[in-house]
MIDOSE-1310 file (N, C-alpha, C; in nm, 2 decimals, decimal comma, always signed):
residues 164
xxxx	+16,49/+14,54/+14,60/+16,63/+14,56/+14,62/+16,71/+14,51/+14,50; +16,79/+14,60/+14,45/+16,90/+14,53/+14,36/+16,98/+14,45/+14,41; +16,99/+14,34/+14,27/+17,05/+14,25/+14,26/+17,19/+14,24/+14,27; +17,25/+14,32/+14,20/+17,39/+14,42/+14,22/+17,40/+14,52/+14,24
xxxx	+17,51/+14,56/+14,39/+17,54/+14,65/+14,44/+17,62/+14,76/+14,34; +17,52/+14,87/+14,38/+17,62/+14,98/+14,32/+17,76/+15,02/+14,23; +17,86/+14,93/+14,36/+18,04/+14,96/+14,37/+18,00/+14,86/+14,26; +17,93/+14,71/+14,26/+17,99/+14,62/+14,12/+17,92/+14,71/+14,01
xxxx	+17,83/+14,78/+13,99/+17,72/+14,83/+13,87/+17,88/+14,92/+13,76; +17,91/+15,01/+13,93/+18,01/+15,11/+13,87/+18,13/+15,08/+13,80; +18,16/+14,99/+13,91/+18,30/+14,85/+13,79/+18,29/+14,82/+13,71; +18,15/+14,77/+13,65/+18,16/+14,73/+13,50/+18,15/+14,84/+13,42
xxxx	+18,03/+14,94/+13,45/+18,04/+15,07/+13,36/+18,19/+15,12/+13,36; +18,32/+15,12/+13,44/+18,42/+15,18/+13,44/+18,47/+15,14/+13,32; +18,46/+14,97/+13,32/+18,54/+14,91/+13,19/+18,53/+14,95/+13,07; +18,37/+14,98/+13,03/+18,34/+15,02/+12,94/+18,45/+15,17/+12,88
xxxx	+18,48/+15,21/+13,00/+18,56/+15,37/+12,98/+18,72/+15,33/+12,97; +18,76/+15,44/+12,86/+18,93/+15,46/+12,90/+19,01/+15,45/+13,03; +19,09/+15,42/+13,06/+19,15/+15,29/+12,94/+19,15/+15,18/+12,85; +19,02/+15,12/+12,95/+19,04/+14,95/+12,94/+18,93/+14,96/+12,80
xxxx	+18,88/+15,05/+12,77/+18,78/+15,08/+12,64/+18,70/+14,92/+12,58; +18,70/+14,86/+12,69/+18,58/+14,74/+12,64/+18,51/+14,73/+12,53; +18,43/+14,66/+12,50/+18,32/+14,65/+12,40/+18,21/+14,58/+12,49; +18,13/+14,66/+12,51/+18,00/+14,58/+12,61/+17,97/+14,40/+12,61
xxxx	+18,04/+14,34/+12,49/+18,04/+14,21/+12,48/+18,13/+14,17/+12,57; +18,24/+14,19/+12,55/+18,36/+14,14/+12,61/+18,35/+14,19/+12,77; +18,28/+14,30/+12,79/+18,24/+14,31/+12,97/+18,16/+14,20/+13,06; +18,07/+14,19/+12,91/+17,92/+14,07/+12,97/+18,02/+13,94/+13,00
xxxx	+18,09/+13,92/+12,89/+18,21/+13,76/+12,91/+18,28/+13,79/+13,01; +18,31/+13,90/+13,05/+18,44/+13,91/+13,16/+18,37/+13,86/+13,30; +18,24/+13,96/+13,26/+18,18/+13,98/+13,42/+18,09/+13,85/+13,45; +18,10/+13,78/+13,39/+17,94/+13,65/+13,40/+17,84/+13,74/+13,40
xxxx	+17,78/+13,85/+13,35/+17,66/+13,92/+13,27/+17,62/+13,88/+13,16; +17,48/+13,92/+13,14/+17,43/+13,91/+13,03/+17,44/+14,04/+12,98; +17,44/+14,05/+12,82/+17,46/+14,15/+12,76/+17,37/+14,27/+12,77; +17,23/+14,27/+12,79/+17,14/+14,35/+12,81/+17,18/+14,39/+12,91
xxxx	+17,23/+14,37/+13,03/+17,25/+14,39/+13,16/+17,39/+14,49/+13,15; +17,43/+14,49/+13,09/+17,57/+14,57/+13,06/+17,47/+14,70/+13,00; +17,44/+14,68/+12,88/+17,39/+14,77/+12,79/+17,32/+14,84/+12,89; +17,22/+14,82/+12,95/+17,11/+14,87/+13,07/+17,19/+14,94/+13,14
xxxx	+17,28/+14,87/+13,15/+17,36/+14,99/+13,33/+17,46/+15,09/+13,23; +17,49/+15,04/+13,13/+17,53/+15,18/+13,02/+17,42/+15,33/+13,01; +17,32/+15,25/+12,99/+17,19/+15,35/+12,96/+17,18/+15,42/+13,08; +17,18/+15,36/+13,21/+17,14/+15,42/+13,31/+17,25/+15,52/+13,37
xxxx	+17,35/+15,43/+13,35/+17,50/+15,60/+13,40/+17,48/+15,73/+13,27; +17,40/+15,68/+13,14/+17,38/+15,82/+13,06/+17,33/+15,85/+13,11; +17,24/+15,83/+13,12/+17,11/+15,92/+13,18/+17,14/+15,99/+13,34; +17,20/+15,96/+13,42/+17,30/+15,98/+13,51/+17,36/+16,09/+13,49
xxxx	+17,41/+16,11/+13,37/+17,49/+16,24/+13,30/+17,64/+16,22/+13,31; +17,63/+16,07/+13,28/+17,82/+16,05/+13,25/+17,80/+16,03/+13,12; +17,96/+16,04/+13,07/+17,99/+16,06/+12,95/+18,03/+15,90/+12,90; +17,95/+15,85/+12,83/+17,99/+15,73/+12,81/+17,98/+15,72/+12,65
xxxx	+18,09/+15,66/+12,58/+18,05/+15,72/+12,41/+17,95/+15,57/+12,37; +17,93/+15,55/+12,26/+17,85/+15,44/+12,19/+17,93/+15,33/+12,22; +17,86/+15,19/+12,23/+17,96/+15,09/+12,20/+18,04/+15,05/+12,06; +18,04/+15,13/+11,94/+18,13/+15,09/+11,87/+18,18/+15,24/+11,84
xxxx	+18,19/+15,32/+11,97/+18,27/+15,45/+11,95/+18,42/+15,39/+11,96; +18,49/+15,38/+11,85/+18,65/+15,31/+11,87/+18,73/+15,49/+11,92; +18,70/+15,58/+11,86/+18,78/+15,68/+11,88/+18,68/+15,76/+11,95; +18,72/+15,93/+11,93/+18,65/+16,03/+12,00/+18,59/+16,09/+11,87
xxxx	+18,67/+16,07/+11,72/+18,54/+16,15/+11,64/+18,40/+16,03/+11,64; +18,42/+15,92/+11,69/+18,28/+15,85/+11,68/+18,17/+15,87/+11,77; +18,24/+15,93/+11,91/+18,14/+15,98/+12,00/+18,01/+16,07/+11,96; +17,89/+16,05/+11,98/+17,73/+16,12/+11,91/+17,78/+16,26/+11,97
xxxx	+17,70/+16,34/+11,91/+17,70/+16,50/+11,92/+17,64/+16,51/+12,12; +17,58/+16,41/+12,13/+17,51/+16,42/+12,29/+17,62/+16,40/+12,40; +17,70/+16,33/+12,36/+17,82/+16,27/+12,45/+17,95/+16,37/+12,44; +17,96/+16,43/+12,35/+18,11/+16,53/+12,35/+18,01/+16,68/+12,40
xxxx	+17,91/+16,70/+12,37/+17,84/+16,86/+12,46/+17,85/+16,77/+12,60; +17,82/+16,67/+12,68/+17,84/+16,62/+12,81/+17,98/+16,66/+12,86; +18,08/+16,59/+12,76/+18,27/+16,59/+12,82/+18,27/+16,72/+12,83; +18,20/+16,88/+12,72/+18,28/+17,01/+12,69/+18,18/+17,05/+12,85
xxxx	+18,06/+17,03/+12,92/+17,99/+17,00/+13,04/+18,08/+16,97/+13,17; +18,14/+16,88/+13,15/+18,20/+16,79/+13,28/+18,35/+16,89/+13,29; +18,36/+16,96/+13,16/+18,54/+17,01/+13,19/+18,54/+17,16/+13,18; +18,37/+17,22/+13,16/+18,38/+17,35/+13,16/+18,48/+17,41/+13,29
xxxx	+18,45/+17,38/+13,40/+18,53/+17,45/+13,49/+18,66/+17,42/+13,59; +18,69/+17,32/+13,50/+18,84/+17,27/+13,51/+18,91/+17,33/+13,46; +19,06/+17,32/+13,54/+19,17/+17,38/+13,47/+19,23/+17,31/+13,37; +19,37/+17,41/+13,34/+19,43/+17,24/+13,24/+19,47/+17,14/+13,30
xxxx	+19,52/+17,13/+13,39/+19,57/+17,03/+13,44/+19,46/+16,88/+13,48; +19,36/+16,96/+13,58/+19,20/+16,88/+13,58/+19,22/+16,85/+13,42; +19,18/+16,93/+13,32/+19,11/+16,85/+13,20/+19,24/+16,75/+13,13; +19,33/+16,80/+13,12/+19,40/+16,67/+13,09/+19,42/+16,57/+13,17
xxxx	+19,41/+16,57/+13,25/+19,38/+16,41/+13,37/+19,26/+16,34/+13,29; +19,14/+16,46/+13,28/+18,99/+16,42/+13,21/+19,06/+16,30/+13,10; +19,10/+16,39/+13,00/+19,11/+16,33/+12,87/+19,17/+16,24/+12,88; +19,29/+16,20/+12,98/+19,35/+16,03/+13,00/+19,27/+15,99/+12,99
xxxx	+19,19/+15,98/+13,10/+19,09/+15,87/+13,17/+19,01/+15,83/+13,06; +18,96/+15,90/+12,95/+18,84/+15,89/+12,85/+18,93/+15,88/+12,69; +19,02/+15,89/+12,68/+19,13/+15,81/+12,60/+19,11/+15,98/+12,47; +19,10/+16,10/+12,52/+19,09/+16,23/+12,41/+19,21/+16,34/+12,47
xxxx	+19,20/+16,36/+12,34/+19,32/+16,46/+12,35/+19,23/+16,61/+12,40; +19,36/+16,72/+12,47/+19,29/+16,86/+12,52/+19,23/+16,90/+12,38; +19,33/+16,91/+12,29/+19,27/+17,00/+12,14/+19,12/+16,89/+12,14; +19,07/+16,79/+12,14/+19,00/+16,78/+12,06/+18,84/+16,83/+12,16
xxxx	+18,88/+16,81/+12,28/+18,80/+16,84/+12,38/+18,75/+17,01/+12,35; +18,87/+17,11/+12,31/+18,88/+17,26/+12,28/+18,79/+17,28/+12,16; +18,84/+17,14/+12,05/+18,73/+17,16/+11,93/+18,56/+17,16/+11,93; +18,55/+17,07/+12,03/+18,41/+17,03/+12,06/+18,35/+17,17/+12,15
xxxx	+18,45/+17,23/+12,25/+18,40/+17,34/+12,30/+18,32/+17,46/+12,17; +18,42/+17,49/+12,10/+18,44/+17,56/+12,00/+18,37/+17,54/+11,88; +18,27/+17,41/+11,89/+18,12/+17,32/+11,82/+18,03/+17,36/+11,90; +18,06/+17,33/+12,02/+17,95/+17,41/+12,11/+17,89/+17,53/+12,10
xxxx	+18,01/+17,61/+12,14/+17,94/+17,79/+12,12/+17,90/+17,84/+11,99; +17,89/+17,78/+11,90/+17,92/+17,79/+11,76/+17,82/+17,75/+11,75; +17,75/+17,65/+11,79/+17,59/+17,63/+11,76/+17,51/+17,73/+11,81; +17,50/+17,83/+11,84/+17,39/+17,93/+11,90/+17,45/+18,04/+11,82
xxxx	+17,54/+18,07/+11,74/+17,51/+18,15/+11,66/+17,47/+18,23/+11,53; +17,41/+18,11/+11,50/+17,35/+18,19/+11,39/+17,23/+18,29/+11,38; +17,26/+18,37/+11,29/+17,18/+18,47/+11,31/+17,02/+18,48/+11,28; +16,94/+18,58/+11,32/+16,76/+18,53/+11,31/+16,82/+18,52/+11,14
xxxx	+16,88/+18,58/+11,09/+16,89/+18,62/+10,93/+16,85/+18,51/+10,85; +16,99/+18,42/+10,86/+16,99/+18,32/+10,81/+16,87/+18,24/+10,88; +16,84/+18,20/+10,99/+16,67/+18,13/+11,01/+16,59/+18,18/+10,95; +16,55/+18,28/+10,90/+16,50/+18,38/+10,83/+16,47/+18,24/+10,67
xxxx	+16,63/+18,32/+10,66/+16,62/+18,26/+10,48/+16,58/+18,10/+10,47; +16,61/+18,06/+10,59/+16,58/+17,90/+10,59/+16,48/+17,87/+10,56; +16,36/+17,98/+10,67/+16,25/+17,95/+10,67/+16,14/+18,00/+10,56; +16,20/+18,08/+10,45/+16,16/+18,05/+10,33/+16,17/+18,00/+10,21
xxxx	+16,32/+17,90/+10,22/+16,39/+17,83/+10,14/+16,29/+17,68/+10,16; +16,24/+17,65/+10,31/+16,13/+17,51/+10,35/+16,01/+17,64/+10,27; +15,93/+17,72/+10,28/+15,81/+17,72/+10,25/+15,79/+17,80/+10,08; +15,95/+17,79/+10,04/+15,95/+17,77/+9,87/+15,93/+17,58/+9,81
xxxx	+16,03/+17,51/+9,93/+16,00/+17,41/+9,84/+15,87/+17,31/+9,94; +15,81/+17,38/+10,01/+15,66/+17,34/+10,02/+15,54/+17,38/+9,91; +15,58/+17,49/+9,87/+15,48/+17,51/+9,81/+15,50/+17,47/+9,62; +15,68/+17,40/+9,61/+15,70/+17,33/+9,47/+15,61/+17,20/+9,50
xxxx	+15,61/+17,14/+9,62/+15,58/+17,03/+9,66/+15,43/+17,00/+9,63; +15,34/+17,12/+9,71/+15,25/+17,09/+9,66/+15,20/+17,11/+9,45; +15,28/+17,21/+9,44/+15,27/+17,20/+9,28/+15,25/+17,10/+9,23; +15,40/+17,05/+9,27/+15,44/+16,87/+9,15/+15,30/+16,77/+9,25
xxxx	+15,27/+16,76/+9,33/+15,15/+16,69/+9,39/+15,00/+16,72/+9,28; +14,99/+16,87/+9,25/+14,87/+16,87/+9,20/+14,90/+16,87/+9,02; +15,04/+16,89/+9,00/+15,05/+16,84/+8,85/+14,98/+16,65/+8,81; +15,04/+16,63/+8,94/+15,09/+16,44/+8,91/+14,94/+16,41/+8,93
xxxx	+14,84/+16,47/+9,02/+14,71/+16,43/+9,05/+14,63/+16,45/+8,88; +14,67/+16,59/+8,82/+14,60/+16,60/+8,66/+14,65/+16,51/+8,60; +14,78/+16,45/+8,58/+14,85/+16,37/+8,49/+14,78/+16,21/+8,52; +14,75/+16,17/+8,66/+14,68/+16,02/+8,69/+14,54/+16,04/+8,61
xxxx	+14,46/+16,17/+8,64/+14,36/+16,17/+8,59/+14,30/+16,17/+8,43; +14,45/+16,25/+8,37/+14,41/+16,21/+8,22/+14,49/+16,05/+8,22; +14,54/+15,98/+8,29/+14,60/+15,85/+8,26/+14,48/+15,82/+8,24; +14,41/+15,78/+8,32/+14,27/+15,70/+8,40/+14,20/+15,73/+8,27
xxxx	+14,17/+15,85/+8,23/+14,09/+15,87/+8,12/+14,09/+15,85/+8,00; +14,22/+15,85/+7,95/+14,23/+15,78/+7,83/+14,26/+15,65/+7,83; +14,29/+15,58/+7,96/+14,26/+15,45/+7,94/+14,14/+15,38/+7,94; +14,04/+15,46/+8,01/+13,90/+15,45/+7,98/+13,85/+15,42/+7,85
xxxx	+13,89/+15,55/+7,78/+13,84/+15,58/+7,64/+13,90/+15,45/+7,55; +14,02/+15,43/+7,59/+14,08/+15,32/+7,48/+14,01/+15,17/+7,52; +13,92/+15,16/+7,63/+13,90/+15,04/+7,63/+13,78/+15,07/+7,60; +13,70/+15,17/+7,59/+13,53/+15,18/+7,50/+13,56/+15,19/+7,35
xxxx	+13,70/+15,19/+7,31/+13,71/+15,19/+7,23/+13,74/+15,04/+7,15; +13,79/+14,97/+7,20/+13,82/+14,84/+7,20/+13,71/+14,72/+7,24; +13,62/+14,77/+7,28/+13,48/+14,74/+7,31/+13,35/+14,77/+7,18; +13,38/+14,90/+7,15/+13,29/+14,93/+7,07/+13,34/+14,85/+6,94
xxxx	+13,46/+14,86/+6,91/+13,49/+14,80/+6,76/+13,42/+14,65/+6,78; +13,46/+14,58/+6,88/+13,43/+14,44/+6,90/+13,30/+14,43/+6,89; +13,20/+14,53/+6,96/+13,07/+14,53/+6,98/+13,01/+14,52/+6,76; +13,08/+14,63/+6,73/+13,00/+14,68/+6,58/+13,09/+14,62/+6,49
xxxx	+13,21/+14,49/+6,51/+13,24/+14,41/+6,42/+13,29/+14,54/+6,39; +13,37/+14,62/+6,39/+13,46/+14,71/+6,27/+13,63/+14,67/+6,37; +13,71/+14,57/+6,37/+13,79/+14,55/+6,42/+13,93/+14,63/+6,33; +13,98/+14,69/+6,40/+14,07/+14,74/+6,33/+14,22/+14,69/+6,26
């Protein structure tokens, strides 16, 4: 059985949210929590599929690419009036919520074309990669070699007394 009930789990995660925009420190001090314990019940309303940004998300351009595809998620089928209520609550404006929609659809369309060209722009510079790999392997190998030779050579003078 948990230790804390639900309704308190939800109270602290709320603080974390717009308005009161906490910092998971200052919730753990408020609440007599330990910090892990804040963090944890953060992690678990993500995964829950609420929209909670990072703890040093100060604004909404700091929210991760995971958390604003969740908000443009939670407001698809809202009107305006619903989504601007939304964006009080979570401290963003409608335009910026509209921009992130408009990030959203915008990622699925690129065309096979350009994946195309991508995909032999990676297996041009794979195959420079391996080049400069098998240049640098001949260049160790004459290193190695003429440091070989310079030390039979430095050997042999000493050996036959012809010191140079």
């Amino acid at each position: 059985m948990p230790r804390y009930s639900e309704e308190r789990r939800a109270a602290v995660v709320a603080k974390l949210l717009p308005p009161q925009n906490l910092s998971p420190q200052e919730v753990a001090e408020q609440e007599g929590l330990s910090l892990a314990t804040v963090y944890k019940w953060r992690a678990e309303a993500r995964a829950k599929g609420r929209c909670l940004p990072a703890a040093n998300a100060e604004g909404a351009e700091q929210w991760s690419s995971k958390d604003r595809f969740a908000a443009v998620l939670e407001t698809a089928a809202m009107n305006a009036e619903q989504t601007a209520e939304y964006c009080r609550r979570r401290g963003l404006y409608p335009e910026q919520l509209a921009a992130w929609r408009g990030d959203c659809e915008q990622a699925g369309n690129r065309s096979q074309q350009e994946r195309r060209g991508e995909a032999e722009v990676a297996k041009a510079q794979r195959a420079r990669i391996r080049e400069l790999e098998r240049e640098l392997r001949r260049k160790n190998a004459a290193l190695a070699e003429t440091a070989a030779l310079l030390a039979l050579s430095k050997k042999a003078a000493v050996i036959w007394g012809d010191e140079a």
